[in-house]
Backbone as a printed PyTorch tensor [residue, N CA C, xyz], in Angstrom:
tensor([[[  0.1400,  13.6480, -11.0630],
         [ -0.1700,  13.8310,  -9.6650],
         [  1.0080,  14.5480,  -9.0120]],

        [[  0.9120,  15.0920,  -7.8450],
         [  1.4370,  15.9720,  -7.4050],
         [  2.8260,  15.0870,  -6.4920]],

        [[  3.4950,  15.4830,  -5.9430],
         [  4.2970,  14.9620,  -4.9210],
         [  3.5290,  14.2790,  -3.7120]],

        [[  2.6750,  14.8930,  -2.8300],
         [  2.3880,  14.8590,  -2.2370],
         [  0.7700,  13.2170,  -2.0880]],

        [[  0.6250,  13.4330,  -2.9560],
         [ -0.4560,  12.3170,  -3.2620],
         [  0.1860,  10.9730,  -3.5990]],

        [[  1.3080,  11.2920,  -4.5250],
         [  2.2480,  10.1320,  -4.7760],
         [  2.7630,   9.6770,  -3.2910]],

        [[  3.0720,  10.3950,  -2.1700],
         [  3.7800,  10.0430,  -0.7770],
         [  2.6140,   9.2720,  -0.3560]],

        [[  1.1480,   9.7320,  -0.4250],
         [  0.0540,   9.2880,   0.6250],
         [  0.2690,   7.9730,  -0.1420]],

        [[  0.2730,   7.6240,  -1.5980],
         [ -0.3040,   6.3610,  -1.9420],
         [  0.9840,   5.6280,  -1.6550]],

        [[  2.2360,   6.1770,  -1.8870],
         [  3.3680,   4.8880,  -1.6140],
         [  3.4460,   4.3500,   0.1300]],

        [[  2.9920,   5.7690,   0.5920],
         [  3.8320,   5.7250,   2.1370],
         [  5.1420,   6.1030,   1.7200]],

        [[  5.8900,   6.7530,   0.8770],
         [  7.3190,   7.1670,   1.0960],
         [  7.3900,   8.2690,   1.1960]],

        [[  8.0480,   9.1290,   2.0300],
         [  8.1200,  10.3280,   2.4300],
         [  8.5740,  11.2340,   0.9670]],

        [[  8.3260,  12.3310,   1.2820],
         [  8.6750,  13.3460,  -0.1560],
         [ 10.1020,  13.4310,  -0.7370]],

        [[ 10.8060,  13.6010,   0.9090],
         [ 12.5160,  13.3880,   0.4780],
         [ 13.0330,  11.8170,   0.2550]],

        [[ 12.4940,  10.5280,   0.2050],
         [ 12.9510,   9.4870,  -0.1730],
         [ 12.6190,   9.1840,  -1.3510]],

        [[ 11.4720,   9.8450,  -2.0920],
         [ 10.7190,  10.3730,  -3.5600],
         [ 11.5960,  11.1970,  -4.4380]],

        [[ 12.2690,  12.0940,  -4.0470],
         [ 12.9770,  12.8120,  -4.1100],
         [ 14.8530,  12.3360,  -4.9600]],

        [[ 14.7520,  11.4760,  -3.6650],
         [ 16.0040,  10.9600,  -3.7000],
         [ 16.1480,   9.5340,  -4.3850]],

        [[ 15.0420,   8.7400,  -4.5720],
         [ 15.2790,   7.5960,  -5.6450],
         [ 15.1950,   8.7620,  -7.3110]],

        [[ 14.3750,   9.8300,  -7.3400],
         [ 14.4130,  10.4150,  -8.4000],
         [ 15.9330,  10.8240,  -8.4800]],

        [[ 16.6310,  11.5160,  -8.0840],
         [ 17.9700,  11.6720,  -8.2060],
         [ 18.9650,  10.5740,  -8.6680]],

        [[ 18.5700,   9.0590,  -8.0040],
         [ 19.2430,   8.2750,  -7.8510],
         [ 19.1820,   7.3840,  -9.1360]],

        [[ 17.9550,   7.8610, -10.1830],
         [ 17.5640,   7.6010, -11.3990],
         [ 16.6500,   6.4130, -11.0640]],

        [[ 16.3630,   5.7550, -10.2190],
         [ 14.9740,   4.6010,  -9.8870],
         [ 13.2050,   5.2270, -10.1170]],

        [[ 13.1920,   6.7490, -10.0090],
         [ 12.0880,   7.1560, -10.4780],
         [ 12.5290,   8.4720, -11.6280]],

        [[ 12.0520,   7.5230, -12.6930],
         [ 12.1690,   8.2890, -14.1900],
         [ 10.7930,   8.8470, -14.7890]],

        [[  9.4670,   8.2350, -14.0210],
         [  8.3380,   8.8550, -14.5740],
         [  7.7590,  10.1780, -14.0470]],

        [[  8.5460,  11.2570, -14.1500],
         [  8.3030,  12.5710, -13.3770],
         [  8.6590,  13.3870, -14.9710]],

        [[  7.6250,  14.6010, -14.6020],
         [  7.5250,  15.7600, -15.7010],
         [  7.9160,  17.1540, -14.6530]],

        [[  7.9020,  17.8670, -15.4000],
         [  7.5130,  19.4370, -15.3160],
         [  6.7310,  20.0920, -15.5020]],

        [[  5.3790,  20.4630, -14.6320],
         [  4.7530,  21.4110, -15.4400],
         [  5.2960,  23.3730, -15.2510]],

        [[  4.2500,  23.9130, -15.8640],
         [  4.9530,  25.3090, -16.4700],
         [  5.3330,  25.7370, -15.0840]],

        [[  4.6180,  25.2150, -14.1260],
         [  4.9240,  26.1900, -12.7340],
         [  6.8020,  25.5860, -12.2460]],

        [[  6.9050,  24.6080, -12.6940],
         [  8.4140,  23.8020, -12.3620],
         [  7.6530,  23.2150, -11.5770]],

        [[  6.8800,  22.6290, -10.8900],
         [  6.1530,  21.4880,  -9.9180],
         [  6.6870,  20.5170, -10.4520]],

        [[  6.7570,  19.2190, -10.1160],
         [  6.8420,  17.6380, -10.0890],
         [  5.8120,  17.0090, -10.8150]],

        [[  5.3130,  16.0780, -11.7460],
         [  4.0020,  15.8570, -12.0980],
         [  4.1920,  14.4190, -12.3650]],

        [[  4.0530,  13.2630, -11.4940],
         [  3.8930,  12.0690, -10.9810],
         [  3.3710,  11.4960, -12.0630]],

        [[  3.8030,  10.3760, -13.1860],
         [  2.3090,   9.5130, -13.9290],
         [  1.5870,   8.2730, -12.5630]],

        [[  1.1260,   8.0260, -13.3900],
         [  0.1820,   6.7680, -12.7430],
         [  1.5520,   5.5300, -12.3760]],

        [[  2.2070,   5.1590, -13.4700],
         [  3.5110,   4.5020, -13.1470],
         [  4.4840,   4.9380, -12.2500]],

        [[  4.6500,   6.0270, -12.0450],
         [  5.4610,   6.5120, -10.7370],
         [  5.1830,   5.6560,  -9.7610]],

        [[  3.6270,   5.5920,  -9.1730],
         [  2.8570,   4.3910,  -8.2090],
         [  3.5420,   3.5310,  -8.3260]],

        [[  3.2620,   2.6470,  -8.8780],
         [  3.9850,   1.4840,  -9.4970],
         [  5.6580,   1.0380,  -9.2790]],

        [[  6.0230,   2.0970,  -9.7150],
         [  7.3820,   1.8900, -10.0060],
         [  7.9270,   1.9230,  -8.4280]],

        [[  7.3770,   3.2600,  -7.6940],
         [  7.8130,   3.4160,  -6.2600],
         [  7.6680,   1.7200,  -5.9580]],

        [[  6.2590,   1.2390,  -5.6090],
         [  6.2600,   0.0560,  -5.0190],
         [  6.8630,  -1.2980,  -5.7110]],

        [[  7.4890,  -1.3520,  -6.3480],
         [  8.3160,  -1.8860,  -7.1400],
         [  9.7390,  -2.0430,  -6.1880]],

        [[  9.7460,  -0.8040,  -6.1730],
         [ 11.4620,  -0.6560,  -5.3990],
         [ 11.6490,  -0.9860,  -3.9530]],

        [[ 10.3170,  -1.0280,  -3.3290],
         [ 10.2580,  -1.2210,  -2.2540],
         [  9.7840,  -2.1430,  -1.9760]],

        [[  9.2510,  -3.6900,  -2.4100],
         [  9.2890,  -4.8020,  -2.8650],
         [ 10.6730,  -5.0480,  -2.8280]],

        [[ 11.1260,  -4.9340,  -3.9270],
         [ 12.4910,  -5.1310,  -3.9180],
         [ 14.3400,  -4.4340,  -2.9600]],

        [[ 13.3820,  -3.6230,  -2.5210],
         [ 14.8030,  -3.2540,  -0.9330],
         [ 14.3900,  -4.1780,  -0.3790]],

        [[ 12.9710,  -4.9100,   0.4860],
         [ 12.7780,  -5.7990,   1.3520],
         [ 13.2080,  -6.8210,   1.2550]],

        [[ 13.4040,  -7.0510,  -0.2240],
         [ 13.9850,  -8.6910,  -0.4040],
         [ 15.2920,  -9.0790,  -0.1590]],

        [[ 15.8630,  -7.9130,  -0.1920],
         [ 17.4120,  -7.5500,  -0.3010],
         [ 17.8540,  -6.9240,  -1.4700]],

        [[ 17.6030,  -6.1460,  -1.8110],
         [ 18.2570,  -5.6540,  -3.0290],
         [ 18.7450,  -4.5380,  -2.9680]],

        [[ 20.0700,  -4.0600,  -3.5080],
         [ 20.4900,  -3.0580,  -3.1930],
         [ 19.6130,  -1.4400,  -3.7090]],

        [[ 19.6790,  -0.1560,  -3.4640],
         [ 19.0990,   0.7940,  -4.7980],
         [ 20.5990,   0.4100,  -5.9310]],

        [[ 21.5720,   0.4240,  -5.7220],
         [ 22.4250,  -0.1430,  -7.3300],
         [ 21.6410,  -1.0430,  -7.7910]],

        [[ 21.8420,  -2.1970,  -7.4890],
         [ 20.8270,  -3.4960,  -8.1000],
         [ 19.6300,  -3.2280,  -8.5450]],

        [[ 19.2200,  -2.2900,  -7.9560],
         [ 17.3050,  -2.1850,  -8.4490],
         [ 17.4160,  -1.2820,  -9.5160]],

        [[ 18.4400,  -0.1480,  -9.3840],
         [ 18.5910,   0.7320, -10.2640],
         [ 19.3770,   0.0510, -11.7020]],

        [[ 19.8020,  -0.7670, -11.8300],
         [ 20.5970,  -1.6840, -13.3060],
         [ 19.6880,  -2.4840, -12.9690]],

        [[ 18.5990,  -3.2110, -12.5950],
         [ 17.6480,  -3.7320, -13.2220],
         [ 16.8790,  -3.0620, -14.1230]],

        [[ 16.1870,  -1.9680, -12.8400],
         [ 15.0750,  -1.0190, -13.9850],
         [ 15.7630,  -0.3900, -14.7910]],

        [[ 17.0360,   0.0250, -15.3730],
         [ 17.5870,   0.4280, -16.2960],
         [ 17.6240,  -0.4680, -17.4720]],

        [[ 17.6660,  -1.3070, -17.3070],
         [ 18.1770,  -2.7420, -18.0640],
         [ 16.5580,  -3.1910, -18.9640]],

        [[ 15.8060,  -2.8170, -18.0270],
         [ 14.2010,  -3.4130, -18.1230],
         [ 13.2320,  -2.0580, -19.3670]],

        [[ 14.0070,  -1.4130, -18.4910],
         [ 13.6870,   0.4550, -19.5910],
         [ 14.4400,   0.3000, -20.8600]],

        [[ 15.2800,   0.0640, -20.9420],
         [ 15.8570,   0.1590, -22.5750],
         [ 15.9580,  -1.1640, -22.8470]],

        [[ 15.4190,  -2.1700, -22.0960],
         [ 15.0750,  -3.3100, -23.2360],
         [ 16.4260,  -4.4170, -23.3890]],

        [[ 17.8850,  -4.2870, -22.4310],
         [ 19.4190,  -4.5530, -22.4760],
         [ 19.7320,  -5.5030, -21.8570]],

        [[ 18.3380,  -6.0810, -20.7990],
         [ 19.0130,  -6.7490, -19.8640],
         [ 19.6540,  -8.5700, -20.4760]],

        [[ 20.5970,  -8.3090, -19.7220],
         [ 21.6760,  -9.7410, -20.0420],
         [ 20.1540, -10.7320, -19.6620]],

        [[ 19.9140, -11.5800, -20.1130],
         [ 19.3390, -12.7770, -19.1480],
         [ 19.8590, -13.6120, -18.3740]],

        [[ 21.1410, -13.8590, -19.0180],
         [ 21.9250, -14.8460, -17.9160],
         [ 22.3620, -14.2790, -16.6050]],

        [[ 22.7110, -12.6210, -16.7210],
         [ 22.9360, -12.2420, -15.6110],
         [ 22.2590, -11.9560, -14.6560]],

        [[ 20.4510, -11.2620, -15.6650],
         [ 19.7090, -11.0580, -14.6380],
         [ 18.8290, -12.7070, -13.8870]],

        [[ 19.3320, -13.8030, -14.4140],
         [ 18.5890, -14.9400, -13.8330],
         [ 19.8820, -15.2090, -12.6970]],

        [[ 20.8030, -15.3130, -12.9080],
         [ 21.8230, -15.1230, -11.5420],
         [ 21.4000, -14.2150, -10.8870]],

        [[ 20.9290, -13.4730, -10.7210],
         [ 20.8220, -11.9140,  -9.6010],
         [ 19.6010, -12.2940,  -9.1310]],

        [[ 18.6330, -12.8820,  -9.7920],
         [ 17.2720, -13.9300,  -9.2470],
         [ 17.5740, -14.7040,  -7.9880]],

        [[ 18.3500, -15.5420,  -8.8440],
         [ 18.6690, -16.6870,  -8.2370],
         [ 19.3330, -16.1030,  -6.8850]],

        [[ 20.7430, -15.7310,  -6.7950],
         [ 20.9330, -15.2200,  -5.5840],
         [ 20.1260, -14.3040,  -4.5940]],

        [[ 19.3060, -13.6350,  -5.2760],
         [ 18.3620, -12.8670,  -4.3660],
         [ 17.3300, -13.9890,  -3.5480]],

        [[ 16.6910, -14.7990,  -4.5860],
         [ 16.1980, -16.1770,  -4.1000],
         [ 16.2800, -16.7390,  -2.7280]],

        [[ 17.7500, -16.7140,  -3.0360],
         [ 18.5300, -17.8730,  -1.8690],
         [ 18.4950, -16.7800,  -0.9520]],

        [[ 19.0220, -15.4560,  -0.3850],
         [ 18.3710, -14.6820,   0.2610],
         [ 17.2890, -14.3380,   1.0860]],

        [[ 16.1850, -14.3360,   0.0590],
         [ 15.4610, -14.7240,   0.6500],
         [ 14.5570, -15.9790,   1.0660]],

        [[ 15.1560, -17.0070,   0.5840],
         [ 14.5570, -17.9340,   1.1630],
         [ 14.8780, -18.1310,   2.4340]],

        [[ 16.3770, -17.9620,   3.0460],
         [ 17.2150, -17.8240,   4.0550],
         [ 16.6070, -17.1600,   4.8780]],

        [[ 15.9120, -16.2490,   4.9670],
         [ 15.4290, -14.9180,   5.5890],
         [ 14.0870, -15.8570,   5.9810]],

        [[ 13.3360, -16.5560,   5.2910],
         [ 12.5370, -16.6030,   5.3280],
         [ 12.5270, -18.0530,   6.6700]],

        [[ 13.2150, -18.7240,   6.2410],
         [ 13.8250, -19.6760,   7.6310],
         [ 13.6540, -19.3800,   8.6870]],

        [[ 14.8630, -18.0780,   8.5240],
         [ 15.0620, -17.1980,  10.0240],
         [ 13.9080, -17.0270,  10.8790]],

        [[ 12.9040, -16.3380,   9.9080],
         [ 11.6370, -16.0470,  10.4130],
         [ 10.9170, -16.7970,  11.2410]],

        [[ 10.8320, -18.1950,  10.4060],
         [  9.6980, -19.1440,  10.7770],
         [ 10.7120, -19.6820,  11.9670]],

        [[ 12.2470, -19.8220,  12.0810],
         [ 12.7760, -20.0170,  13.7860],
         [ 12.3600, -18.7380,  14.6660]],

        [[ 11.9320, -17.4780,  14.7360],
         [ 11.7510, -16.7940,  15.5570],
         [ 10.6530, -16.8810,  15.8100]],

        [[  9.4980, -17.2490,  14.5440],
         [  7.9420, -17.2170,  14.7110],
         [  8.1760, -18.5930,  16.3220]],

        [[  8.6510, -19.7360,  15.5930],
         [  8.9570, -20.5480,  16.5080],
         [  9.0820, -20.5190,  17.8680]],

        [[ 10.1290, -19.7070,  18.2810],
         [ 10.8400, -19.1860,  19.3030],
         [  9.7040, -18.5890,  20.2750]],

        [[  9.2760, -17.4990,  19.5780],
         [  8.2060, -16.4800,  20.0920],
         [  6.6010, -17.4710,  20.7130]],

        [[  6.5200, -18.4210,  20.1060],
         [  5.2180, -19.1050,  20.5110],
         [  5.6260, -20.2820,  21.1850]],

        [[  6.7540, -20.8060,  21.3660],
         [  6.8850, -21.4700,  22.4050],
         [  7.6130, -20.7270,  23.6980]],

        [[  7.5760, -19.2800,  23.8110],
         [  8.1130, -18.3900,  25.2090],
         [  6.2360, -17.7070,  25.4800]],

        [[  5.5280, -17.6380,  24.2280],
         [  4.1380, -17.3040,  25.0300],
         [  3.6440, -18.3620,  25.4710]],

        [[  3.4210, -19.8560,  24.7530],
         [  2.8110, -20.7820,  25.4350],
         [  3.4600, -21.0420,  26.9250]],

        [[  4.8920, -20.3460,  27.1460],
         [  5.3000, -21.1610,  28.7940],
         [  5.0220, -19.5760,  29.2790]],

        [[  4.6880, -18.7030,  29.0280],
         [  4.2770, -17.6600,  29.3120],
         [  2.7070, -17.9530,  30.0580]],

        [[  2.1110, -18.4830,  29.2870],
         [  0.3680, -18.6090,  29.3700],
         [  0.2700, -19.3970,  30.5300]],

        [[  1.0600, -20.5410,  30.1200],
         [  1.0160, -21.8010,  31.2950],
         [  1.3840, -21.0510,  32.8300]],

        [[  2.6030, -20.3700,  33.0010],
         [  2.9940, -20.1210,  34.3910],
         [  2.3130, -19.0350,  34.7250]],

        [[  1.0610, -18.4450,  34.2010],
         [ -0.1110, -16.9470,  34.7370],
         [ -1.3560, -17.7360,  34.8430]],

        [[ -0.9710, -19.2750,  34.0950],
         [ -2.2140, -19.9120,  34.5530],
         [ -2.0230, -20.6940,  35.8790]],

        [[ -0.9500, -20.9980,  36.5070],
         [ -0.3920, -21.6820,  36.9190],
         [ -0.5750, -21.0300,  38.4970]],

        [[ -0.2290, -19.3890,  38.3230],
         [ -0.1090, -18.4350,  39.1160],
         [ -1.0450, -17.5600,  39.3070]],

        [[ -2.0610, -17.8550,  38.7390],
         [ -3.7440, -17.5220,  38.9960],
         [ -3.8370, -16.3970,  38.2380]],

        [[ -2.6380, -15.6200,  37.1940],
         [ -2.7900, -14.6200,  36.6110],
         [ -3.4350, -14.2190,  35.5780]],

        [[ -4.4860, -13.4160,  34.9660],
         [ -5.5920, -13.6130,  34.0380],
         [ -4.8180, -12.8650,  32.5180]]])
């Protein structure tokens, strides 16, 4: 697939496609005779892979010595179950945060609701 079809299905723009390819995180790219880009089906994949994993916290280093590690078959286990684990705690942390703002946010609309009901406001 082309560049451009690979962007519609990830949502990542051509130059951030571009630039994990440089950065060695996307390795499933060819050449055809014209020099074009030629995307496999795993490119898909792999993009949303990485972007899964920036959200969680992960660095592109970190994601990039994982999928390196995962591609030739090298990875430490002990190290990559530490890099779990701390990512884990990460995000579990994150995930806290959240549920105090979800918090936050629905008890400022409920006194929100109350004082437009209060104040005849619809």
């Amino acid at each position: 697939m082309r560049i451009a079809e690979l962007e519609q299905r990830t949502g990542v723009s051509r130059y951030t496609l571009r630039y994990y390819e440089k950065q060695g995180l996307l390795t499933e790219v060819s050449r055809a005779g014209n020099n074009y880009r030629d995307y496999s089906e795993h490119a898909v994949k792999r993009i949303i892979m990485v972007r899964q994993l920036k959200s969680l916290g992960f660095s592109l280093a970190e994601i990039r010595a994982l999928m390196n590690a995962v591609r030739s078959d090298t990875i430490n286990c002990r190290d990559g179950a530490l890099l779990m684990a701390e990512k884990r705690v990460t995000v579990e942390l994150r995930i806290r945060e959240l549920q105090d703002v979800r918090e936050l946010l629905l008890q400022e609309q409920k006194r929100l609701e109350e004082s437009a009901r209060l104040h005849g406001q619809s």
